[in-house]
Structures are given as structure tokens and as C-alpha cells.
Residue, then its C-alpha position, 0 to 999 in steps of 0.5 A: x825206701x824209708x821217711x825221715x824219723x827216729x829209728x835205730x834203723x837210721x842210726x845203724x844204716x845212716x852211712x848208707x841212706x841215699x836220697x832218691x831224688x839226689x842219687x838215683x837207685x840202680x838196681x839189675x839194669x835199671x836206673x830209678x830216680x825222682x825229679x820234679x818236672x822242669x818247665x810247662x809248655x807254657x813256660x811256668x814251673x812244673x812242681x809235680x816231681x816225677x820218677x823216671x826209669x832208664x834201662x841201662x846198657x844191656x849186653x845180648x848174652x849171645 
């Protein structure tokens, strides 16, 4: 994970830099992502953003 600014790193790796709240980070069964919350209980937006983590579909090694 990085923050926008001025590196090479950014220059070399630019083809590769995802946004984790646009594509979600998948990484040894797990899907990692950042959204913001939706709407409250009482109807008004919720502008908290949120990460979120899912457990992909794991088979039993047996």
C-alpha cells in the first residue's frame, strides 16, 4: 500500500498500482477491500469507509 506522491517507485511500478477501494487486494484465500459504509439505520449516508475481509473458497486438502 503507498500514498499518492512523487517517487520513482511510482514511475517503475505505475502499470501495476491498483486502488484498494476500486480493486480488491486477494492474497492466500483472502479478499481485502475498502468501501465506505452505505446508508445508516436511519436512512442518511454513512461516509465512514470500511475495510472488509472475505475468506475465499477454500478446499479441504483431504
Amino acid at each position: 500500500m503507498a500514498t499518492r506522491g512523487e517517487h520513482r517507485f511510482f514511475e517503475e511500478e505505475a502499470n501495476r498500482i491498483r486502488d484498494i477501494r476500486r480493486v480488491s487486494l486477494r492474497y492466500a484465500g483472502y479478499s481485502i477491500c475498502y468501501k465506505l459504509g452505505g446508508r445508516k439505520k436511519d436512512g442518511s449516508r454513512d461516509e465512514k469507509w470500511y475495510a472488509l475481509i472475505a475468506i475465499d473458497h477454500v478446499s479441504s486438502p483431504h
